[in-house]
Structures are given as structure tokens and as C-alpha cells.
FIROVEX-524931 format. One line per 3 residues: number of its first residue (from 0); their letters; for each residue y, z, x of C-alpha. Coordinates in steps of 0.05 Angstrom, whole numbers, plus 5000, padded with zeros to 4 digits. Layout:
<miros>
NUM = A = Y:Z:X  ...
</miros>
This chain:
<miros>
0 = XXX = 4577:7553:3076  4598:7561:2997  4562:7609:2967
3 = XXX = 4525:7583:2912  4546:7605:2838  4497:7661:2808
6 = XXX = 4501:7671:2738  4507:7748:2709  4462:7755:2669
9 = XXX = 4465:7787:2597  4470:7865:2586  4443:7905:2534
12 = XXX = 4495:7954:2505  4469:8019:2481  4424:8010:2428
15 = XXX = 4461:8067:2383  4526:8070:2410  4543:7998:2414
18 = XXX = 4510:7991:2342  4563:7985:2287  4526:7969:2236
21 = XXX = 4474:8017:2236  4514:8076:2254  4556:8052:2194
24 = XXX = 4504:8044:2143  4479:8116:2161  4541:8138:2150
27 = XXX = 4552:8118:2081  4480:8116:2059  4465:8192:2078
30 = XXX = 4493:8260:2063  4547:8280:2116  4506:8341:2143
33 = XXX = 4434:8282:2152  4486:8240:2185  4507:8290:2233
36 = XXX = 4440:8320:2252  4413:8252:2262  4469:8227:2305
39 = XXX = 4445:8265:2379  4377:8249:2362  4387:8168:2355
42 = XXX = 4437:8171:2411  4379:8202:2457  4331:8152:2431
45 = XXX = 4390:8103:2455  4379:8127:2530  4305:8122:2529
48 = XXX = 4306:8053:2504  4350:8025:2560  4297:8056:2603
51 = XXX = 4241:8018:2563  4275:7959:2562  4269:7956:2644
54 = XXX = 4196:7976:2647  4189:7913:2597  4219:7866:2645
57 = XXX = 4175:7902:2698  4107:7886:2649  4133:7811:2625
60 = XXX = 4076:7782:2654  4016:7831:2640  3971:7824:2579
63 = XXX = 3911:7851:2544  3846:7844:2573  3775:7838:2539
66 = XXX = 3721:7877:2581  3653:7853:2560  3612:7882:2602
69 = XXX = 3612:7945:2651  3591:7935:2723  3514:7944:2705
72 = XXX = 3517:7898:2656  3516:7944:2590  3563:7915:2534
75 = XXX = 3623:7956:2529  3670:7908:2491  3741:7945:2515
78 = XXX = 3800:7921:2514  3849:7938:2560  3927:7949:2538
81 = XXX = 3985:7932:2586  4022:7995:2619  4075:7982:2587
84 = XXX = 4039:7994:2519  4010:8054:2538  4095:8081:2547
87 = XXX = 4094:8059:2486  4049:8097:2452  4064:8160:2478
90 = XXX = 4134:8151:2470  4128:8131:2394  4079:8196:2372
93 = XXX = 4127:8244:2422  4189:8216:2386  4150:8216:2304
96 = XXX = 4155:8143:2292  4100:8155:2246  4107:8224:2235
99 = XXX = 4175:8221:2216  4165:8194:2147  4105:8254:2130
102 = XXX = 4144:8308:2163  4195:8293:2104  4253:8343:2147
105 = XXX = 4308:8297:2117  4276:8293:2043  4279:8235:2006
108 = XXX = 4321:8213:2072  4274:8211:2114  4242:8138:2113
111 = XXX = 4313:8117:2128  4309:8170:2191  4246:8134:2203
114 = XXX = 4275:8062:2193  4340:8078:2247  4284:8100:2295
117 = XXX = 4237:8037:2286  4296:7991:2285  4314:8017:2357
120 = XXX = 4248:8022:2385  4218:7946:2368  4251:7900:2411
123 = XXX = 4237:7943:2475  4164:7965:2442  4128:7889:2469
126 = XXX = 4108:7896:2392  4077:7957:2403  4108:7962:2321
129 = XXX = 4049:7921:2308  4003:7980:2302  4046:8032:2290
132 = XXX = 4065:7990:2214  3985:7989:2212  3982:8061:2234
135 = XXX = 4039:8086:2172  4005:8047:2120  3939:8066:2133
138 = XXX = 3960:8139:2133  3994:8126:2070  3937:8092:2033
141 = XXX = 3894:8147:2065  3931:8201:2030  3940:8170:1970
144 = XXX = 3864:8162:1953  3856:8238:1989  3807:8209:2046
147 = XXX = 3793:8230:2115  3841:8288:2116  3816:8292:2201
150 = XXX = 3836:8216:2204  3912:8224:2164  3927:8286:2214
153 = XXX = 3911:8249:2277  3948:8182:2246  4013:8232:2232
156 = XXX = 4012:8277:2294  4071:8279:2351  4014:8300:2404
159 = XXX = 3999:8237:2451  3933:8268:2467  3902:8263:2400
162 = XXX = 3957:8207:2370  3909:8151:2334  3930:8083:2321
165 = XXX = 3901:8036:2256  3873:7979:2254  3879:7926:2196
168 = XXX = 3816:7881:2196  3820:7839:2129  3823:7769:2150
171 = XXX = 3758:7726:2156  3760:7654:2166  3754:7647:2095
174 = XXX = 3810:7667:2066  3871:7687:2098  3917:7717:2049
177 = XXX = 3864:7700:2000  3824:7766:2022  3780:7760:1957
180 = XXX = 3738:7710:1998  3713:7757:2040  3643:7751:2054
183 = XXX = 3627:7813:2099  3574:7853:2059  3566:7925:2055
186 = XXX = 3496:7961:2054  3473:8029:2042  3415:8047:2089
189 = XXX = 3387:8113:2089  3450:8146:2055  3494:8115:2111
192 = XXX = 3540:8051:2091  3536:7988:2143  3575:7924:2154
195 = XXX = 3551:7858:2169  3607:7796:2175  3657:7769:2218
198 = XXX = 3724:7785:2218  3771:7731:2254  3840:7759:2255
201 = XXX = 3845:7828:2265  3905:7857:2303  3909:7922:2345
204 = XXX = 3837:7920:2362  3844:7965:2412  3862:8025:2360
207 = XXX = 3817:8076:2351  3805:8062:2271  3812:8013:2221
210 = XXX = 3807:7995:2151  3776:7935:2127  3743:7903:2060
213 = XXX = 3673:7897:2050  3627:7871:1987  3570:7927:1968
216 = XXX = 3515:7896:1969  3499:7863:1897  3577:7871:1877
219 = XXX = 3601:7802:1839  3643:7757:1875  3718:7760:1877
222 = XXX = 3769:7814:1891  3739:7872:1844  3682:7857:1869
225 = XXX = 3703:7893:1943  3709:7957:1965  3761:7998:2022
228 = XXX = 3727:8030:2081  3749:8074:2138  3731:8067:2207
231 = XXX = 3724:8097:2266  3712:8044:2328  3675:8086:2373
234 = XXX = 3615:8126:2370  3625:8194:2402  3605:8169:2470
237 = XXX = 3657:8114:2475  3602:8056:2453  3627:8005:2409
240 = XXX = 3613:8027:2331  3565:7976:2316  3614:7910:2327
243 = XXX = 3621:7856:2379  3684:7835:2404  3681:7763:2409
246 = XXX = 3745:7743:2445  3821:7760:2446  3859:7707:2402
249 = XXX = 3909:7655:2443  3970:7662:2406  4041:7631:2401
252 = XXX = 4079:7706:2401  4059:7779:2404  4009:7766:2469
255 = XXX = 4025:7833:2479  3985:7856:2408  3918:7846:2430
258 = XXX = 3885:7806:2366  3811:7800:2371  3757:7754:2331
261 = XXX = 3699:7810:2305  3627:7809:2295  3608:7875:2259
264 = XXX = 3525:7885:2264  3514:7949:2230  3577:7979:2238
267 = XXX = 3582:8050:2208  3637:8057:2153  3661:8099:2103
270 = XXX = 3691:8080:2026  3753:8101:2015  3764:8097:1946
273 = XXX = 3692:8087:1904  3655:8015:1908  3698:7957:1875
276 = XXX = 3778:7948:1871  3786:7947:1947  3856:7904:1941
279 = XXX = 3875:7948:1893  3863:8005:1941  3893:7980:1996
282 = XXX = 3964:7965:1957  4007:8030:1978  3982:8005:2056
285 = XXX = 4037:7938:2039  4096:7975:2019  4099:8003:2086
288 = XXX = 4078:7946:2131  4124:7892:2094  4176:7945:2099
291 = XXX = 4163:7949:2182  4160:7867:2182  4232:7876:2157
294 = XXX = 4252:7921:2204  4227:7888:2266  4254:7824:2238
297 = XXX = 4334:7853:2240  4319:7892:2294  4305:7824:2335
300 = XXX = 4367:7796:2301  4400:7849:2328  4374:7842:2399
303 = XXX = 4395:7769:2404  4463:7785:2377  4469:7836:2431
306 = XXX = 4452:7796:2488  4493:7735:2459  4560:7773:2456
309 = XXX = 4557:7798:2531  4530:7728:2548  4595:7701:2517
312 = XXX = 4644:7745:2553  4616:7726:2621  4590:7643:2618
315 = XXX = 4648:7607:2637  4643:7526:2603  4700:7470:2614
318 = XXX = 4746:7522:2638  4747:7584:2602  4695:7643:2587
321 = XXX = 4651:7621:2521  4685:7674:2488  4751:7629:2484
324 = XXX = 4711:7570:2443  4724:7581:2371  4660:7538:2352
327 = XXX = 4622:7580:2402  4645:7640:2359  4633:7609:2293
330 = XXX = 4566:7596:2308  4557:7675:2335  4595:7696:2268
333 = XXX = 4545:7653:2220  4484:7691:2252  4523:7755:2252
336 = XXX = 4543:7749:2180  4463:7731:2159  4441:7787:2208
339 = XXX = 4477:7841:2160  4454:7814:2105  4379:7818:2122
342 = XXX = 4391:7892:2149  4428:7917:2090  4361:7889:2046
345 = XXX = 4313:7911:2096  4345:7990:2092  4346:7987:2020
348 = XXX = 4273:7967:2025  4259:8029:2071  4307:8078:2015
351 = XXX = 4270:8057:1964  4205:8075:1997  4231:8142:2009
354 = XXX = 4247:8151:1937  4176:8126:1912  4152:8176:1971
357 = XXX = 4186:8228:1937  4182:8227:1862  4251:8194:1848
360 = XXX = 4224:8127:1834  4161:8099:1797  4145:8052:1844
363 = XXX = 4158:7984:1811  4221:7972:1845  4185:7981:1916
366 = XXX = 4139:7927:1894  4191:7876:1883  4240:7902:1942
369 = XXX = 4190:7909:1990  4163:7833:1987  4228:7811:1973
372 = XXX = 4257:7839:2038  4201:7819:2083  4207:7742:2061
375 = XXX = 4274:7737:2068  4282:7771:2126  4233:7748:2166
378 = XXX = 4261:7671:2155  4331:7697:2166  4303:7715:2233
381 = XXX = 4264:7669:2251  4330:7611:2238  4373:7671:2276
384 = XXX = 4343:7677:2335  4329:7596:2351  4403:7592:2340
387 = XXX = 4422:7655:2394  4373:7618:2449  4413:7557:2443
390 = XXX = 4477:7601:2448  4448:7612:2518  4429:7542:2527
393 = XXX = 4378:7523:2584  4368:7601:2609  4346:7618:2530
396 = XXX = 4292:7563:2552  4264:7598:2614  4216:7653:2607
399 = XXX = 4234:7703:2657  4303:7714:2624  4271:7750:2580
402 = XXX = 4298:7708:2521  4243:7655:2503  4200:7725:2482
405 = XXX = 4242:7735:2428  4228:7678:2382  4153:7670:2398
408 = XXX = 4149:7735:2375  4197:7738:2317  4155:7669:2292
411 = XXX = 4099:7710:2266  4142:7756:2223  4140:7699:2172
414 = XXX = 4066:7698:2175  4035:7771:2182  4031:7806:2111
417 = XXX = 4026:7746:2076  4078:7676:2078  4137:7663:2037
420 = XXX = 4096:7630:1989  4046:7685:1975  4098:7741:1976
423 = XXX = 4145:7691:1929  4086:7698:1879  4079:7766:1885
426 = XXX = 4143:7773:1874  4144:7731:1810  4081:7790:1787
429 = XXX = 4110:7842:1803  4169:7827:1761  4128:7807:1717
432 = XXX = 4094:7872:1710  4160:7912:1717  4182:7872:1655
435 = XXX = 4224:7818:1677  4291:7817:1730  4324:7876:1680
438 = XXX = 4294:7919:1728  4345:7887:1791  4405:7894:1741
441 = XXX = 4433:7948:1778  4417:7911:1838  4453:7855:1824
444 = XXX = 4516:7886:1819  4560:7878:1863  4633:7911:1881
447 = XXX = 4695:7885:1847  4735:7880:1896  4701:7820:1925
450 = XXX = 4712:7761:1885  4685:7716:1930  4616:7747:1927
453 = XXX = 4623:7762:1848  4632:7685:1839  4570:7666:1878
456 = XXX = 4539:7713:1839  4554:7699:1780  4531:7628:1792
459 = XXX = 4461:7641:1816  4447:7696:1765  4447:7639:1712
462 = XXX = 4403:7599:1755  4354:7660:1763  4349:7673:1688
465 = XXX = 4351:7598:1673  4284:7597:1721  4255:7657:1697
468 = XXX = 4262:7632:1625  4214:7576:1642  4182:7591:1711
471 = XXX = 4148:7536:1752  4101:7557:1810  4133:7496:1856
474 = XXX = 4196:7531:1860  4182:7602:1866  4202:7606:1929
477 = XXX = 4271:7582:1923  4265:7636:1862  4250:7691:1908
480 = XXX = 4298:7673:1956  4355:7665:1910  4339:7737:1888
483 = XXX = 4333:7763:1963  4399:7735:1981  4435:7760:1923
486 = XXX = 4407:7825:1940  4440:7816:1997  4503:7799:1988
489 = XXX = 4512:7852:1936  4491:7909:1992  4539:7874:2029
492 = XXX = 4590:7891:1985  4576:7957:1973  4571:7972:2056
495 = XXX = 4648:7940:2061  4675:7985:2004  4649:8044:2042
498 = XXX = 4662:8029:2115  4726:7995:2098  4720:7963:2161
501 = XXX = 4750:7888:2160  4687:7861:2202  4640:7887:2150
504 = XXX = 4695:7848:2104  4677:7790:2139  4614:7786:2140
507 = XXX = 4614:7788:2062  4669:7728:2066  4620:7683:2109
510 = XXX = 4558:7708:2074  4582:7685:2013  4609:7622:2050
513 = XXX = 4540:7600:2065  4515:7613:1994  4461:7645:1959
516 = XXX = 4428:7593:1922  4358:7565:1947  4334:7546:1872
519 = XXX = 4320:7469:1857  4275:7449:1801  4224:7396:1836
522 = XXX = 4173:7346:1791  4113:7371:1817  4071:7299:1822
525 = XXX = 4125:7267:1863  4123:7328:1904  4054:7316:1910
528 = XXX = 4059:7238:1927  4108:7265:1984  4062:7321:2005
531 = XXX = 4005:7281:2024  4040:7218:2026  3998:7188:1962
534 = X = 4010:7131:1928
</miros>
């Protein structure tokens, strides 16, 4: 009897180890002595993500669980987290992947410490990243607006026993990104503030606090018209804080992240920063979660990648090992090349944080960086990571490879923190604001000693004035994502002068190959006629 044929399947390589281009990055992008203290730390992290990378595969099939009701019949409204998340959370407050970036050990350094450790731990974390990014920017916005001191410690603290996790409940249904629609009211009843309303999207629901928007009662309508609260999710003996869990959302990706629709009926809550401006409040909170959405998005990228090359080394197709097909490597080099682009932008996102973090910067930069990164990134993904599961072909089809996870859950990246359209517009404000794209000159500069990338360059940055000289709101997008790629490709440049290593050569080459330009001028009625398909 033949033996049938068994396929090997894919192996991860060590997440740090088998990393060149983070291990690279750091080691331009931070002081020698940072580099070097860092190294054993991410190395270790390395080992324990292999080992939470099997107790993934062990959990693929568990998910969160809504418990109504306790066995008498009293409403308890818990949800239950996989096993696998629980690892997960003690893992990330034992190893600082909040803490990191308040502990400030490495300076103005440490959000990049932070970023290295968040870019390892997402693709193993079944997006436990979810709440952690919700966790950081709550403890930032927290701190900037000096509230709940108890709240920021217990957010920021490397103890698993008393470790909190944020939730973000803004959306209603509305308004998504249009959070000035929100319609839940706020009421002050015997000195103690209350919320009535329902909020339909709100993720990590099993965290122990949140912050959401509310309207005082009487406040105009509109965004100024809503205030930030705090709050805490349980009363002191474990009963639901004056809400109603409805039911757990039914989603594409992240099944994992349990996502829950809200009725709140007199839930207790705190302001956070006075009674009207409540977007406004809640801004240093985006910084930080668009620069996570980033993050998870390469690190995905990354994952793929991984499992692609050792895929390719061990599928043999019409005779020879895929890694013998030079259009099987082309393809592999195209995501490669787009992959180092979106980390090198989605780093700089997480420096510049750090420098806002600590005094060196003003700020404005984040505020174009940070949305800037997220868009692009999360798209770059998103196309990525379809391409690597056909690089597997059928088996990136079939769940229990483990594969088909990747892009459900990368999908959302696009979504969470607001589309490419609404960041592209926030963008276009922001520069606004800052005074117009002199504040990305230095940005946009790229080294000499690749002319292929100083041509492209050139090229779009008289598009990107040409635009910004007379904008147009129907192609701010391709605006934004001119910018973001040019962005890119400069970083890329700069990484290859300092590595001097001919792959990260490369990768600029084919970068610059598949352009930079996503700018067209459209005529906005016959978009329209094409849009709805009017006559």
C-alpha cells in the first residue's frame, strides 16, 4: 500500500530572531546601549510567543460567551473570555505591554520598546491587542485630563491580579464615526451622574471600565454639546453597573474580541473632563489606538510573510519546491517590499508618539502621522495578506490551518478607528491646522543615494502640492495615500542607508517599482451618476 502524500505544514520562525527587519530598524533607530539592553528581553518574548502560538491552535475553536442569567435566574450579564485570552492577559500586564510606554525606562525610546513588544505579541494574542490599544489610550487620555488617578494605576500596572482592561463604548447606531450623533443622555440625580442610551458597537465588553460619550441633560445638540465619562462596569459585588448586555455581535474577524450591543439604564458614571467638548477630550485616546491599528496591521503582514517563506521551501508544484518559481517569488517579493514599507511608517508613528510623550514634539506631527499610518497600513494589509493565502492556495482556504484567521481579522483594521475616508479627512485638518504639508518637509526627504525613489518622489510631491493648492473632498483619499506612501518610501530609504543591507536595497527598488501615486482628480457629478448608477 503507497502511503499517501502528507503535506508539512508551515513553521513559524522565531518571532525575534528570524525578524530582519525589526531587529534592523532597532538597530539604527535607537542608541547602541537601548539596542543592547533590549535585545535579551525581545529574544525572551520570542520564546514565549512560540509557546502562545500553540495554545492558539489549541483554542481555534473557542469563543466568547454571553451569560444572561445565573442558575436562579438573577441577571448577571457576563461574558465569558476564551482560555486562551485569559494567557493573554496575564502575559501582556507581566511582560508591560501597557506599562511599558508609562514606565518611560528607555526615555523618549520607550514607545518604540513598546511598539517591538506589541508587534510580537499580536498575531499570537487572538486580538487580545484589541483592548490592550483601548486599555493605553484610555490611560493616556486619563492622565492627560488628571482623572481617576486609582483607575490610570490599575490600567498601567505589571500585576495580573489587579491589571484592568478599557473599554471604548462610542458607537450608537446613529452615527458610527459620526459620534456627534450620539443620543445617550446624561443626568444628574441626587449629586450622582446616570446614563440612559444604547450603545451598539462596543468592543472589549468584558473589561472592567470604559469610557464612553454622553449628552448632559439640556446640552445642545452636536459634538460640543457631549461630555467624556469614566466607568467602572461592576458594582462592588460583581452586579452589572446599571447596563444590559443585549447580545454578543456576529462578526466577520476578531470573534475572539467579544463586541457587545449595550443598553445602559442608570448606569453610574463619572466626567472626565467638565460637561461639553467630549471629542475633544477623548483626542490623545486616538494617537495611541491608530498607532496599535498600525502595528497589528504589519505585525499580520509579518505573520503571513513568515509562514509563506517556509511554505515555499517545502510545497513541491510541477516538479520543483515553490521556492524554484521565479513568479512564485515575485509575487512573495511585492508583498515583502509593501510589508516594509507599512512597518517603517507604522514605527515612525509609534517614535513620534514617544517624542510628543516626552516634550520633544508639539504634537501636530502625531496628528498627521498617526492617521496617516493607520490608513495606509491597514489597506496595505488587508491587499497583503489576501495575496499570502493564495500563495498557499486551497490550505490558505481551510480554517484549521490556521491561515483563513488571518484575513478575517486583519479586515477590520481598515474599519476600527475610523475608515480611510474619515481618517483621509482628518488628515486633510490636521494639516490644515499644522499649517499646510511644510510641516512633512523633512519627511519627505528622502536619501540621495536612491535615485529611483528620489524620482518617484519628486513626481508625486508636485501632485501633492498641485492638490493641496486647490483641494477637492472626492479625492482626499488618493491625497492621503499619496502622502502615506511617500512617507514610506522615504523611511525606506533612510533604513537601507543605515543597514546597508542589499535586501533592504531591494525593497526600496520594488517599492518604488510599484509607485507612490494614488492621486486622480475625479468630476464629482459623474462620480455621482456612477455611484448610484443615476441617470
Amino acid at each position: 500500500m503507497v502511503e499517501p502524500f502528507i503535506q508539512p505544514a508551515p513553521q513559524p520562525s522565531h518571532p525575534w530572531r528570524g525578524d530582519r527587519v525589526l531587529r534592523a530598524f532597532l538597530a539604527a533607530g535607537l542608541p547602541k546601549e537601548v539596542c543592547d539592553s533590549l535585545a535579551p528581553e525581545l529574544e525572551a518574548f520570542g520564546d514565549r510567543m512560540l509557546d502562545l502560538y500553540r495554545s492558539q491552535a489549541e483554542d481555534r475553536l473557542n469563543e466568547p460567551r454571553l451569560v444572561s442569567y445565573d442558575p436562579w435566574g438573577a441577571r448577571v450579564d457576563r461574558i465569558e473570555v476564551t482560555d486562551h485570552w485569559k494567557t493573554c492577559e496575564r502575559l501582556a500586564a507581566e511582560q508591560g505591554l501597557v506599562a511599558t510606554a508609562y514606565e518611560r525606562k528607555h526615555g523618549v525610546h520607550s514607545r518604540l520598546h513598546q511598539a517591538a513588544l506589541i508587534y510580537l505579541f499580536h498575531p499570537a494574542s487572538d486580538i487580545y491587542s484589541c483592548p490592550l490599544a483601548m486599555t493605553d489610550g484610555a490611560a493616556k487620555t486619563l492622565r492627560a485630563h488628571r482623572a481617576q488617578e486609582d483607575a490610570v494605576a490599575r490600567l498601567t500596572t505589571r500585576d495580573p491580579s489587579t491589571f484592568w482592561t478599557s473599554g471604548q463604548w462610542m458607537t450608537e447606531s446613529t452615527g458610527g464615526s459620526d459620534v456627534g450623533l450620539t443620543t445617550t443622555v446624561a443626568r444628574l440625580e441626587a449629586g450622582v451622574w446616570r446614563l440612559q442610551g444604547r450603545k451598539w458597537f462596543t468592543s472589549a465588553a468584558a473589561s472592567q471600565m470604559a469610557l464612553t460619550l454622553a449628552r448632559p441633560d439640556g446640552n445642545p445638540p452636536g459634538g460640543k454639546g457631549l461630555a467624556l465619562f469614566f466607568v467602572e462596569c461592576r458594582n462592588a459585588d460583581g452586579t452589572p453597573n446599571g447596563y444590559r448586555v443585549n447580545r454578543l455581535k456576529d462578526k466577520l474577524g476578531t470573534r475572539k474580541l467579544p463586541t457587545a450591543e449595550l443598553d445602559l439604564e442608570g448606569m453610574i458614571a463619572t466626567p472626565v473632563a467638565g460637561l461639553t467638548d467630549g471629542i475633544k477630550a477623548i483626542a490623545p485616546m486616538l494617537s495611541v489606538t491608530r498607532t496599535w491599528n498600525a502595528l497589528c496591521a504589519v505585525s499580520t503582514m509579518r505573520r503571513g510573510l513568515d509562514l509563506a517563506r517556509d511554505f515555499t521551501k517545502k510545497r513541491i508544484a510541477f516538479g520543483s519546491p515553490l521556492s524554484e518559481k521565479p513568479l512564485h517569488l515575485d509575487t512573495l517579493a511585492g508583498v515583502q517590499a509593501e510589508f516594509e514599507g507599512a512597518f517603517q511608517l507604522a514605527f515612525r508613528a509609534a517614535r513620534e508618539l514617544g517624542r510628543e510623550e516626552c516634550g520633544e514634539a508639539d504634537g501636530a506631527l502625531l496628528r498627521v502621522l498617526a492617521p496617516l499610518a493607520k490608513l495606509c497600513t491597514a489597506r496595505q494589509a488587508v491587499a497583503g495578506v489576501s495575496e499570502l493565502l493564495e500563495a498557499f492556495g486551497g490550505a490558505g482556504y481551510i480554517e484549521d490551518t490556521g491561515l483563513p484567521v488571518l484575513l478575517r481579522d486583519v479586515q477590520v483594521l481598515s474599519i476600527w478607528e475610523g475608515t480611510t475616508n474619515v481618517l483621509a479627512l482628518e488628515v486633510w485638518k490636521a494639516l490644515q491646522a499644522a499649517g499646510g504639508l511644510g510641516i512633512l518637509k523633512p519627511e519627505l526627504e528622502a536619501d540621495p543615494r536612491f535615485p529611483e525613489a528620489a524620482q518617484a518622489l519628486a513626481a508625486a510631491r508636485i501632485k501633492l502640492e498641485a492638490w493641496w493648492a486647490e483641494p477637492e473632498e472626492s479625492s482626499a483619499r488618493g491625497f492621503a495615500l499619496t502622502l502615506a506612501r511617500c512617507l514610506e518610501l522615504v523611511l525606506l530609504t533612510r533604513q537601507a542607508a543605515a543597514d546597508r543591507d542589499p535586501r533592504s536595497a531591494a525593497a526600496v527598488a520594488r517599492f518604488a517599482e510599484h509607485g507612490v501615486e494614488c492621486l486622480r482628480r475625479s468630476a464629482t457629478e459623474t462620480s455621482r451618476r456612477l455611484a448610484l448608477d443615476e441617470s
